[in-house]
C-alpha positions as CSV (number, residue, x, y, z in Angstrom):
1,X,0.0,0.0,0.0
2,X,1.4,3.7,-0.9
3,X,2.2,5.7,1.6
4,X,0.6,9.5,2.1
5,X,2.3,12.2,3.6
6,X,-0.1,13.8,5.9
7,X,0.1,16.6,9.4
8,X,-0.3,13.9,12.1
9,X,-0.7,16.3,14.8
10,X,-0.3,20.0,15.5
11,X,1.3,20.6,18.8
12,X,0.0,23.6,20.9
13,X,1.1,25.1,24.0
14,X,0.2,27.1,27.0
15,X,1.7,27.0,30.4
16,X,-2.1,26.2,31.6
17,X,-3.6,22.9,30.4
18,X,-7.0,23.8,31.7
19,X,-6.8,27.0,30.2
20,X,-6.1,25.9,27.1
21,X,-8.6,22.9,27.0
22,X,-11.0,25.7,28.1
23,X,-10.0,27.4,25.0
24,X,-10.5,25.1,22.6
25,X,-13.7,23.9,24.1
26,X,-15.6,27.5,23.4
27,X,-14.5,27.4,19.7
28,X,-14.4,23.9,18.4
29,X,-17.2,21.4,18.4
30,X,-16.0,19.4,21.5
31,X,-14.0,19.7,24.4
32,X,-10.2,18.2,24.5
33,X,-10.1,14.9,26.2
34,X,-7.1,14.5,28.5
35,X,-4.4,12.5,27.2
36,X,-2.1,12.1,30.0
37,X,1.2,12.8,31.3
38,X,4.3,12.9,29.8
39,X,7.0,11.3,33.0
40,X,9.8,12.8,33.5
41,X,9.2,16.0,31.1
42,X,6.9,18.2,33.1
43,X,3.9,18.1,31.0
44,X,0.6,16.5,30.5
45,X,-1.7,17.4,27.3
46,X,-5.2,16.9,25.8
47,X,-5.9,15.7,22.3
48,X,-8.9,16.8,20.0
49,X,-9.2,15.0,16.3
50,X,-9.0,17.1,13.5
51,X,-9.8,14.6,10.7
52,X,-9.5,10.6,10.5
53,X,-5.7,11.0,11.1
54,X,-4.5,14.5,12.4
55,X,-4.7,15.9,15.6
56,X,-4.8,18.8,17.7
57,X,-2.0,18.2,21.1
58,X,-2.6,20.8,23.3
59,X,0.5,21.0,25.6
60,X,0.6,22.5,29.1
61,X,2.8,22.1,32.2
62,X,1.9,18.9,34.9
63,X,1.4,20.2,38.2
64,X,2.5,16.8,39.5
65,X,5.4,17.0,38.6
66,X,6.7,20.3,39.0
67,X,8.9,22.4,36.4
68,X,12.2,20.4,37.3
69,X,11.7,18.0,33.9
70,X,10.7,21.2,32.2
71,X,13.0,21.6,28.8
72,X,14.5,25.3,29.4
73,X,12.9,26.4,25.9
74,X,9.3,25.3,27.0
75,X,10.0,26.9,30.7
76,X,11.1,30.0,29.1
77,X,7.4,30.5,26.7
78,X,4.8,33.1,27.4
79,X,1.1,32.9,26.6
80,X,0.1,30.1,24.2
81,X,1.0,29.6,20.2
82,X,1.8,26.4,17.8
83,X,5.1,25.3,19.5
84,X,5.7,22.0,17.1
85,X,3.9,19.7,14.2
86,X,4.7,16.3,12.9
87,X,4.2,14.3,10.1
88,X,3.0,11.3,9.5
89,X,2.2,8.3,6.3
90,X,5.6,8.5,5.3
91,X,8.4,5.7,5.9
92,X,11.0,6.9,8.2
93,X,13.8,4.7,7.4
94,X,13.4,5.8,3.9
95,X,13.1,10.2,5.0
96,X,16.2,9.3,7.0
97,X,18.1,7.7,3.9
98,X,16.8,10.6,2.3
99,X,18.1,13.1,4.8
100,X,21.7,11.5,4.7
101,X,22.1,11.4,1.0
102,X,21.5,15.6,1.2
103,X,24.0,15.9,3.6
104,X,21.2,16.6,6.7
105,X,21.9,15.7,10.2
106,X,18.9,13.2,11.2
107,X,18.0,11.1,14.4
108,X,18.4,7.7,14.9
109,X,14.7,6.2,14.6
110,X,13.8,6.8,18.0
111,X,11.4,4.8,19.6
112,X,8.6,5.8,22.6
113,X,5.7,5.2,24.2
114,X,3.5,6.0,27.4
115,X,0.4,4.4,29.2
116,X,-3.3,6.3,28.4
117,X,-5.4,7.2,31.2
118,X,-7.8,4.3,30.6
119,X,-4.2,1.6,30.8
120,X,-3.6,1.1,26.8
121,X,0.0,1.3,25.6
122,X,0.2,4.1,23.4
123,X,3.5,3.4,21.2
124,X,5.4,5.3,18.8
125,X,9.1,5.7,16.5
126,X,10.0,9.4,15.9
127,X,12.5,10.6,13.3
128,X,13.7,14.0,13.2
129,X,16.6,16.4,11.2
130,X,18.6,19.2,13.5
131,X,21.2,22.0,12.8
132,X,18.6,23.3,9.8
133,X,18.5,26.6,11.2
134,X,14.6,27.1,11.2
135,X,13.5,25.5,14.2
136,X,10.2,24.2,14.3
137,X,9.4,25.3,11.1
138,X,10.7,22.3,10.1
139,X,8.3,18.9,11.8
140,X,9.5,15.7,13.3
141,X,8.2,13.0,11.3
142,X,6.2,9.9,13.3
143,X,4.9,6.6,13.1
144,X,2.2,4.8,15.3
145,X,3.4,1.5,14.9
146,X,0.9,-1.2,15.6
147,X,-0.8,1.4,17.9
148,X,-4.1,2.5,17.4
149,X,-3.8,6.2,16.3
150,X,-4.8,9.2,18.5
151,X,-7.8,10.9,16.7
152,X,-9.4,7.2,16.3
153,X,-10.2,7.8,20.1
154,X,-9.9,11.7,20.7
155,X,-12.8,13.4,20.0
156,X,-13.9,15.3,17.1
157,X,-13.3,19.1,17.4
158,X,-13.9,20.0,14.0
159,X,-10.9,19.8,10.8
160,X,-7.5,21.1,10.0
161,X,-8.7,23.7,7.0
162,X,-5.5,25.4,5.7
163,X,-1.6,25.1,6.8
164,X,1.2,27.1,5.8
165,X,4.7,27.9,6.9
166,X,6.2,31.5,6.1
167,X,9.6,32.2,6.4
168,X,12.3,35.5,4.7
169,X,14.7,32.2,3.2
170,X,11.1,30.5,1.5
171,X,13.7,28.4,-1.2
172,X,16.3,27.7,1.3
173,X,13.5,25.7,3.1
174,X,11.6,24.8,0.0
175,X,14.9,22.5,-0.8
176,X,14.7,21.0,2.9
177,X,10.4,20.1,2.2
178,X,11.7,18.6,-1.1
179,X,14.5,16.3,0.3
180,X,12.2,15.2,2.8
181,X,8.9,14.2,1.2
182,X,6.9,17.2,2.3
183,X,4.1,18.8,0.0
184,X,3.5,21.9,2.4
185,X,3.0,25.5,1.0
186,X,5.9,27.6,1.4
187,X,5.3,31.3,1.7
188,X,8.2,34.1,1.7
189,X,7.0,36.1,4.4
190,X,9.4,39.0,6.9
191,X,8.5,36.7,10.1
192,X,9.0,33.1,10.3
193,X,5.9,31.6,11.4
194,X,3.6,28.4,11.0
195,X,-0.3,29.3,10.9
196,X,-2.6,27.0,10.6
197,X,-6.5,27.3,10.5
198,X,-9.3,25.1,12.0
199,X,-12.9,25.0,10.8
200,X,-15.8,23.9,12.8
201,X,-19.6,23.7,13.3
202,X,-18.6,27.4,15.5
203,X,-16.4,28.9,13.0
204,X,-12.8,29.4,11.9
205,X,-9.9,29.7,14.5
206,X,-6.6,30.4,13.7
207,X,-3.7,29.4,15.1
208,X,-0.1,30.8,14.6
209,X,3.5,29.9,16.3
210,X,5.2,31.5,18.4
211,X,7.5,34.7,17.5
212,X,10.0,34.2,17.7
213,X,9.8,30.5,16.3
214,X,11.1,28.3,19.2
215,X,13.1,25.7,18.4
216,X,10.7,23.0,19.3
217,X,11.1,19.6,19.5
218,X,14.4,17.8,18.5
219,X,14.6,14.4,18.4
């Protein structure tokens, strides 16, 4: 079976996971489910689907567990904004072959996993290119494995309508997209930035990233 390239999962934080759930909950068609803790980092999140296989991650800080875990860039953000996305469909050993050939500087194929709230394993293998210079306007790439896949079970809050990354070096990054398999628009903008907008039975919300565009999450 051909593989797609799709956006698994748009990853959104705010230092206050009940805010944000709260947030979500007055604009799209359903309220975030909890998803559960993430030991050992600091955080928990809540998912809400945004089509058969892409998801919304909304990130916060775990009071349980304190900020000790806390990765300094995710310590130091204010207010709330697209902090990471990832990809999904594509095979990873072959983006990783990929990667090499163009002289990129990729992960190992990294796996994880974590127990749900209602005792399921939840298991994953993560692939991801550093050094590029544009943060997390470039995603990690993931695969579910034999796992069930998060918007199966996370309610529906509506659909991703539009995505878009912006950047002042549009070709530079265009080249990177290419090399890895990615069919995401491109635009030259003066501000890096990755904005993506959600339709539901309420309305349109957009969401943009940070600014400056934090480095997100390296694998």
């Amino acid at each position: 079976m051909a593989r797609i390239m799709r956006i698994d999962h748009l990853v959104w934080y705010t230092a206050d996971l009940a805010a944000g759930r709260r947030f979500f909950a007055e604009r799209m068609d359903c309220a975030p489910a909890y998803g559960g803790e993430h030991p050992g980092e600091g955080t928990a999140n809540a998912v809400m689907a945004l089509g058969a296989s892409t998801y919304l991650e909304i990130l916060g800080r775990d009071p349980g567990q304190g900020d000790g875990g806390l990765d300094p860039e995710v310590k130091g953000l204010h207010g709330a904004g697209l902090y990471h996305w990832a990809v999904g469909g594509l095979d990873l050993g072959a983006v990783a072959a990929r990667a090499q050939k163009a002289g990129l500087q990729g992960s190992a194929l990294v796996p994880g996993g974590r127990v749900k709230p209602d005792g399921t394993w939840l298991g994953w293998t993560c692939f991801g290119i550093r050094n590029h210079g544009f943060g997390s306007l470039v995603p990690f790439f993931i695969d579910w494995m034999e796992s069930e896949h998060p918007a199966v079970t996370a309610p529906s809050g509506g659909r991703l309508a539009s995505f878009e990354v912006r950047t002042p070096e549009a070709e530079a990054l265009r080249r990177i997209f290419d090399v890895l398999g990615l069919d995401i628009t491109v635009a030259e903008a003066p501000q890096a930035s990755v904005i993506a907008a959600l339709e539901s039975e309420k309305g349109r919300v957009e969401l943009s990233s940070f600014a400056p565009v934090p480095r997100g999450y390296v694998i």
